[in-house]
FIGUKE-995629 format. One record per residue: x, y, z of N, C-alpha, C in turn. Coordinates in steps of 0.001 Angstrom, whole numbers, padded with zeros to 6 digits, always signed. Last residue first. Layout:
BEGIN
XYZXYZXYZ;...
This chain:
BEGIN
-005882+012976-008081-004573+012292-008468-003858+011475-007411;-008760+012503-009016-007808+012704-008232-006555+012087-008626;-009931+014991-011642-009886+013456-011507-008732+013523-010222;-012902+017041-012593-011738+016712-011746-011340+015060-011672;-014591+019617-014587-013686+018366-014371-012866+017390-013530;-016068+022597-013419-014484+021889-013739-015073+020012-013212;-018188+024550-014962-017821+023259-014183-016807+022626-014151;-018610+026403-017064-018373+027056-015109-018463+025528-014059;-019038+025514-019598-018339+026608-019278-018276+027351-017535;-019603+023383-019614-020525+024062-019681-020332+025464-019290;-016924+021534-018198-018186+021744-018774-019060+022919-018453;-013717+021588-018443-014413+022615-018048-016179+022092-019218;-011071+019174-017989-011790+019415-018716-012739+020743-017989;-009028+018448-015673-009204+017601-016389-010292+018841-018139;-007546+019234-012728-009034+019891-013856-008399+019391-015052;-006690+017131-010527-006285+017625-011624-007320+017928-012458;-006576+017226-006887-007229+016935-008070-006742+017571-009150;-005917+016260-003663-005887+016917-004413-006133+016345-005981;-008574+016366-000822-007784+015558-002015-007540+017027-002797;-010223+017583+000825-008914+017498+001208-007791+017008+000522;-013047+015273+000694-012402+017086+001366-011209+017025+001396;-013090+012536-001342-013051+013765-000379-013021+014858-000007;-014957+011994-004394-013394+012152-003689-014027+013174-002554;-016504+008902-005625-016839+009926-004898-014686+010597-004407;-014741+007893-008968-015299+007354-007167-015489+009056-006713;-015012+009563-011721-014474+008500-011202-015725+008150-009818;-015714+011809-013395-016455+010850-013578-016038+009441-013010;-016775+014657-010733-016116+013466-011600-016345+012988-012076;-017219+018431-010483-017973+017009-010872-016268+016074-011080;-017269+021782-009091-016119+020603-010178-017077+019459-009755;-017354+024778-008400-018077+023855-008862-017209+022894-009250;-014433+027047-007096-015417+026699-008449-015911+025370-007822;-012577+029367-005614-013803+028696-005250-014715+028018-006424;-009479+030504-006297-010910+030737-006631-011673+029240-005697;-006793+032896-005426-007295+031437-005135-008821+031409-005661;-004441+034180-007201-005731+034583-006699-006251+033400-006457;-001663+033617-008741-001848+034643-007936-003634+034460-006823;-003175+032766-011208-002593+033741-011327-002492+034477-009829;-005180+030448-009156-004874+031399-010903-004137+032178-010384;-006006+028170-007322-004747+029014-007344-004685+029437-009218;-008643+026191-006435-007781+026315-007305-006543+027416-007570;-010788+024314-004366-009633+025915-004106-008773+025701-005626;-013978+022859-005196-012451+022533-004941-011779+023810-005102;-017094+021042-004373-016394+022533-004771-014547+022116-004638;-019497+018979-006150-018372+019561-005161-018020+020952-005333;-022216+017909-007867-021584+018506-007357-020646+019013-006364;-023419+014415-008795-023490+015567-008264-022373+016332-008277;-022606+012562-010261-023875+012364-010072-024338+013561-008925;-020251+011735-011550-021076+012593-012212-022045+012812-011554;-019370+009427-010209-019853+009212-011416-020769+010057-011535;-019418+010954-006714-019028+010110-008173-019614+010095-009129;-019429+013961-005799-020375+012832-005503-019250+012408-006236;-017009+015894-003459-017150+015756-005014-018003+014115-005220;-016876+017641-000281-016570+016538-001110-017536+016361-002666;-015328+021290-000756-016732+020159-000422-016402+018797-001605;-012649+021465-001461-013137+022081-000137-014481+021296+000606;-009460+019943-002769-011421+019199-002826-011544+020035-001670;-007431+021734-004337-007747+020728-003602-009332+021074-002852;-005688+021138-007895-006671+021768-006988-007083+020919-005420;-003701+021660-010689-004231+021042-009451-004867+021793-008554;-004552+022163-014092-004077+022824-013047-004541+022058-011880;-005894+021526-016627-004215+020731-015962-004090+021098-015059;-007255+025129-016592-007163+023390-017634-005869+022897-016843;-007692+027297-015844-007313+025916-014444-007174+025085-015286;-008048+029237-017608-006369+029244-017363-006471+027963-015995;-010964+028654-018570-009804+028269-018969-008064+028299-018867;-011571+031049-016750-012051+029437-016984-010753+029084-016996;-010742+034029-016007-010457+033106-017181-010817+031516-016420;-010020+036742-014576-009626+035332-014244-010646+035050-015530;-007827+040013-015293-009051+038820-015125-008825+037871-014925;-005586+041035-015001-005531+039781-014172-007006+039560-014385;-003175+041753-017509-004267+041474-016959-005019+040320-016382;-000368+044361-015930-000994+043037-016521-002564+042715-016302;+001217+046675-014961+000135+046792-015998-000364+045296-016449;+003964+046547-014692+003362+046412-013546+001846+046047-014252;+004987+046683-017769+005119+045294-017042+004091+045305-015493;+004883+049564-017314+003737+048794-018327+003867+047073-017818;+006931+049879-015685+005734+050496-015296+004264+049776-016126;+009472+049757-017417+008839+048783-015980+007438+049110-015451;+008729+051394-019862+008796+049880-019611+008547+049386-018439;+008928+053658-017890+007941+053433-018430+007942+052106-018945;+011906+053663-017009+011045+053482-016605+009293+053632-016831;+012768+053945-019732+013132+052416-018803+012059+052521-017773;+012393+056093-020906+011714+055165-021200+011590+053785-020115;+013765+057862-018601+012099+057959-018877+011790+056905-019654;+016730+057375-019486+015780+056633-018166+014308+056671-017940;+016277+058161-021840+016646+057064-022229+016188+056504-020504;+016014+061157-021145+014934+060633-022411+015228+058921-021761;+018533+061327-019958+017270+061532-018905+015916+060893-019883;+020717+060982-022366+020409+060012-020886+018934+059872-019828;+019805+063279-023150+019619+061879-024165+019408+060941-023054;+020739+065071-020978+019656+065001-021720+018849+064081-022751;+023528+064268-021310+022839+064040-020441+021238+064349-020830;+024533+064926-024135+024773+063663-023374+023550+063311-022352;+024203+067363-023681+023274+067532-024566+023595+065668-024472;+025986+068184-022286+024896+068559-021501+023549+067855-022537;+028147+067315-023532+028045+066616-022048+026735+067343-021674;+028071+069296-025235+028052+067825-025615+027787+066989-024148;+028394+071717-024286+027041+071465-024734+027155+069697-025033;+031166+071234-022597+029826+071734-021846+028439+071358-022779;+032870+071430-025365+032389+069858-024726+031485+070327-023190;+032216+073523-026117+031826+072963-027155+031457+071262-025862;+033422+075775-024223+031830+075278-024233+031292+074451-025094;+035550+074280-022071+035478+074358-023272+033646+074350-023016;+035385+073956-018904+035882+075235-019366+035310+075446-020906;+033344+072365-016613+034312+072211-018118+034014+073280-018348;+033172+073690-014063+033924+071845-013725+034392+072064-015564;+031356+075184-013744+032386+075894-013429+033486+074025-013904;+028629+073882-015804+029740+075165-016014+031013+075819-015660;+027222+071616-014703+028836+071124-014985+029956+072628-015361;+024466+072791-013779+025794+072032-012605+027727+071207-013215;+024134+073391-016151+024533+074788-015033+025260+074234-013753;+024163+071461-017881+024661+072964-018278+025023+073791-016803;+022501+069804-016405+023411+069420-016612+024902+070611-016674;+020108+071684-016342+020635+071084-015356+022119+070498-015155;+019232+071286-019562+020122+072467-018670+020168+072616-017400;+019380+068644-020098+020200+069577-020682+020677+070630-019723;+017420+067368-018374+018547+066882-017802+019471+067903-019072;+015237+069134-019661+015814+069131-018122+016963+068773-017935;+015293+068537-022243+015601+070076-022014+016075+069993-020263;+014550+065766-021831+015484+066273-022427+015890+067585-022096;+011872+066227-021117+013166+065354-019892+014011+065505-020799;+010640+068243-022782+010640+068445-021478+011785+067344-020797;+010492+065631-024709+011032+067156-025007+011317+067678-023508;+008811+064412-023517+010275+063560-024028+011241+065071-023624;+006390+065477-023716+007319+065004-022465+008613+064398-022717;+006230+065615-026343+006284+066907-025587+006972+066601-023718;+007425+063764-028621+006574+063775-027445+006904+065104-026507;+009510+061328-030105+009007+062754-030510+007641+063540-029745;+009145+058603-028974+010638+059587-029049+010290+061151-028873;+006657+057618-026974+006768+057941-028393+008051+058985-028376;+005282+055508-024952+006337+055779-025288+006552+056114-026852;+003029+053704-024859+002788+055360-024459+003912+056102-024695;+002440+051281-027026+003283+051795-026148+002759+053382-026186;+001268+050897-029787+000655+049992-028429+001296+050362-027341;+000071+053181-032034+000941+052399-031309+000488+051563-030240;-000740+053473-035656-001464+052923-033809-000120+052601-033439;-001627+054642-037765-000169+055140-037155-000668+054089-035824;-001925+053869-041138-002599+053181-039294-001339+053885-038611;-004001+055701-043605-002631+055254-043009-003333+054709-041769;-006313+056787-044746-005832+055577-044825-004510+054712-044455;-008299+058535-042037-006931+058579-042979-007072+057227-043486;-009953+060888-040608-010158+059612-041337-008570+059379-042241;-009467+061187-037204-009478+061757-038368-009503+060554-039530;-010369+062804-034135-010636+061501-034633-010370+061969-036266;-008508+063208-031047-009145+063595-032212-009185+062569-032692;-008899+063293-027477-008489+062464-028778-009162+063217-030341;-008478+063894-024739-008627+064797-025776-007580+064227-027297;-010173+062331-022624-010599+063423-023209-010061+064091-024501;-006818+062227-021002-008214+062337-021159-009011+063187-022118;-004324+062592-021217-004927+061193-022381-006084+061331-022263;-003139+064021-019532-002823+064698-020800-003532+063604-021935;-003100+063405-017000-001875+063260-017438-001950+063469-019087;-004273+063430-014605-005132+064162-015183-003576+064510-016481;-004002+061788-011756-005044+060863-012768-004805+061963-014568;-001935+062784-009902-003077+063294-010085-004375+062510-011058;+000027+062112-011318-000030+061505-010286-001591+062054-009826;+000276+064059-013752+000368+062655-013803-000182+062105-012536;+000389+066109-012629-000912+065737-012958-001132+064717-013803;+002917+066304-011307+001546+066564-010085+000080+066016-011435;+004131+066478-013664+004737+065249-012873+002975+065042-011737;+003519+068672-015046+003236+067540-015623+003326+066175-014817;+004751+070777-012676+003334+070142-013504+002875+069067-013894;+007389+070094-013101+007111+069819-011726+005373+069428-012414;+007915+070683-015751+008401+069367-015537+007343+069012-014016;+007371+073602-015951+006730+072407-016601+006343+070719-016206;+009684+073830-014402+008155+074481-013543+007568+073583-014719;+011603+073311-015815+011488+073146-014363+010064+072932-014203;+011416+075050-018043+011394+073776-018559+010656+072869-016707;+011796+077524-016218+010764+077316-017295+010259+075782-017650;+014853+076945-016130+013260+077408-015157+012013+077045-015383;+016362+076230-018168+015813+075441-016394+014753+076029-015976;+016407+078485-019900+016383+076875-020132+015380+076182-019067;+018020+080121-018565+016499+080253-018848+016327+079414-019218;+020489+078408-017570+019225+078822-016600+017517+079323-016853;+021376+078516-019667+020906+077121-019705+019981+077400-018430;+021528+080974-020294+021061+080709-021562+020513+078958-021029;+023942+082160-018484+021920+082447-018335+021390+081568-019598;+025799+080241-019537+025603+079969-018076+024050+080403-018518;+026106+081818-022093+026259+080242-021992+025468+079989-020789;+026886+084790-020818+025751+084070-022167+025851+082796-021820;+027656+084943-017479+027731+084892-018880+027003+084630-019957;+024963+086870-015709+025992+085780-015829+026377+086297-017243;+023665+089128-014765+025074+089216-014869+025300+087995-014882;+021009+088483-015311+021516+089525-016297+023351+089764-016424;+020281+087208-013528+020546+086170-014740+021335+086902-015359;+019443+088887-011488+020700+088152-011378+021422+087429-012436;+017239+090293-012184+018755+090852-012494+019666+089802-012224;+015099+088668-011718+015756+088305-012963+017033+089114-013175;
């Protein structure tokens, strides 16, 4: 630490800044990636009549906010010190960049919640949806087929009946309706 001792005030002031803030930053990053990111476990429960709920993990006022702010501050501070002379526009350009590092932590937490969708599968997302016949389908209701349907991405295997002509292996079909909640409908098209 003698070395800090001979900078200027301004210069050690954004280095003690960095270090510290640094070694936080590296932490929090290993135990994010780690599973162990600060949501387990440690909820309080309090009775209020207010609702603060958010639906985003993204909150301005946040100890990690704080932390990518203070980083891109005094990072900024110690890689722009010899480049601007004035220290009024050094703290504005450092205190610029630090808003900037908050403002890419959200963006990328937006893209990160978009990765986040839910892919249960759902009956009801083959309503209208085409399909094609794997085992042939009796007629008029009078037995059981199977037909490949495509959800979201994921091909399924379901049960389907008609109430038309027997249809083949190999037709394609429109789910028409869902009985009994795990029978598709099918009419060929």
């Amino acid at each position: 630490m003698e070395i800090l001792q001979s900078l200027p005030p301004m210069l050690k002031l954004f280095w003690l800044v960095a270090i510290p803030v640094s070694i936080i930053f590296l932490i929090q990053t290993v135990m994010t990636f780690a599973g162990a990111d600060g949501h387990d476990g440690l909820n309080a429960d309090f009775d209020s009549t207010g609702s603060h709920d958010t639906d985003t993990p993204f909150e301005l006022f946040s100890l990690r906010n704080l932390i990518n702010f203070l980083l891109g501050f005094s990072w900024a501070g110690i890689s722009l010190y010899s480049s601007i002379q004035s220290p009024t526009w050094l703290v504005i350009a450092a205190l610029a960049v630090g808003v900037l590092f908050v403002y890419v932590f959200f963006l990328v937490i937006r893209q990160i919640q978009k990765l986040a969708e839910d892919n249960s599968f759902n009956i009801t997302q083959t309503l209208n949806a085409t399909a094609e016949v794997y085992l042939t389908i009796p007629g008029n209701m009078s037995g059981k087929g199977k037909v490949m349907v495509s959800v979201k991405g994921s091909t399924r295997e379901l049960e389907a009946m008609t109430a038309s002509d027997k249809i083949a292996s190999g037709s394609v079909v429109r789910i028409v309706k869902i009985e009994n909640g795990n029978i598709l409908i099918v009419e060929k098209i």
